[in-house]
C-alpha positions, 0 to 999 in steps of 0.5 A: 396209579396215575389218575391226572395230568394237569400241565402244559401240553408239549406235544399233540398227535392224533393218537398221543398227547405229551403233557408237561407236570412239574418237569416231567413229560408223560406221554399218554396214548389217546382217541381222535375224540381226545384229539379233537378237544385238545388245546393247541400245544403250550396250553394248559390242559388236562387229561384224565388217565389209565395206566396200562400195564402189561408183561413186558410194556407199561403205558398211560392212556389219556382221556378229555373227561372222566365219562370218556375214560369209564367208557373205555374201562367197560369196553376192554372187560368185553372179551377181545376187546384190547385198549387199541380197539377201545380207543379207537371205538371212541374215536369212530364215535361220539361218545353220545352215539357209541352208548346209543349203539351199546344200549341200542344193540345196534351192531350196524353202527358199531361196525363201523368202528375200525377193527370191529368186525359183525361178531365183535359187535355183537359181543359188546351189545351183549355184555354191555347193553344192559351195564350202559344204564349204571355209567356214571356220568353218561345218562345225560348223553344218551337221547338228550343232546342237551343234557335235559334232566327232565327227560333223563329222569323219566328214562331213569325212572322207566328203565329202573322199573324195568323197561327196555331203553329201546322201548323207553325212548319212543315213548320218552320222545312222545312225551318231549313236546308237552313236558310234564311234571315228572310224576305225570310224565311217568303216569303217561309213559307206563300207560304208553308202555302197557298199551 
């Protein structure tokens, strides 16, 4: 299986990227996101990939990051979602605001997303709203623009306890002005949440 490419960049389109490895071209399917953080072509650059195979085609998706490519792993599992819709749900949304709508359950959001239509939607924030909190790699996505460990640990530490996200940010968000240090901030965020 194909796992990486590492090469100069020949070739980049707004859905496939073609990258030279030592004399080989592989040309990778990838999202407008992708797309976005591309080099310019005769750069160096690499992509993180899935191979796709299927009964009659084989093909290589490629992605900017490993967090990117777990994303579209999660979302070709939910029934009618193929690598076309998958890619190009990352490509309608950053990555931030596609784990926040799957972990919000925000069905007006997602179906903005080309092809993705009131009933699909709702599918993914149901097979996929409750697996968001397991990704590896993305928990500094969601609600921390910055990546803030601080704030990504109290939101650990409430949702493995077993609160909702939804209920969990407004009271993460409260919290975010004084900063406590994390076991105090835990105290206050439970006694906001037993309220």
């Amino acid at each position: 299986m194909i796992g990486r490419l590492r090469g100069e960049l020949i070739q980049k389109l707004p859905n496939l990227a073609l990258v030279e490895c030592g004399g080989v071209g592989y040309a990778a399917a990838i999202s407008l996101s992708t797309y976005g953080l591309l080099p310019e072509a005769g750069s160096q650059v690499v992509l993180h990939t899935e191979l796709l195979v299927r009964e009659n085609e084989i093909g290589l998706l490629g992605f900017a990051s490993p967090q990117e490519r777990e994303l579209y792993r999660m979302l070709v599992k939910v029934d009618g979602v193929g690598p076309k819709m998958a890619l190009a749900a990352l490509g309608a949304l950053s990555l931030e605001d596609l784990v926040q709508a799957l972990r919000g359950r925000d069905v007006k959001t997602l179906t903005r997303i080309p092809g993705v239509g009131k009933k699909t939607a709702e599918k993914m924030c149901f097979e996929l709203s409750e697996k968001m909190g397991g990704l590896t790699g993305l928990d500094g996505l969601v609600g921390t623009p910055s990546g803030d460990p601080w704030e990504g640990s109290l939101r650990s530490a409430l949702t493995n306890l077993g609160f909702k996200e939804e209920m969990v940010l407004p009271v993460v968000a409260e919290l975010r002005a004084s900063k406590p240090a994390l076991p105090e901030a835990i105290r206050q965020a439970l006694k906001a949440l037993q309220r």
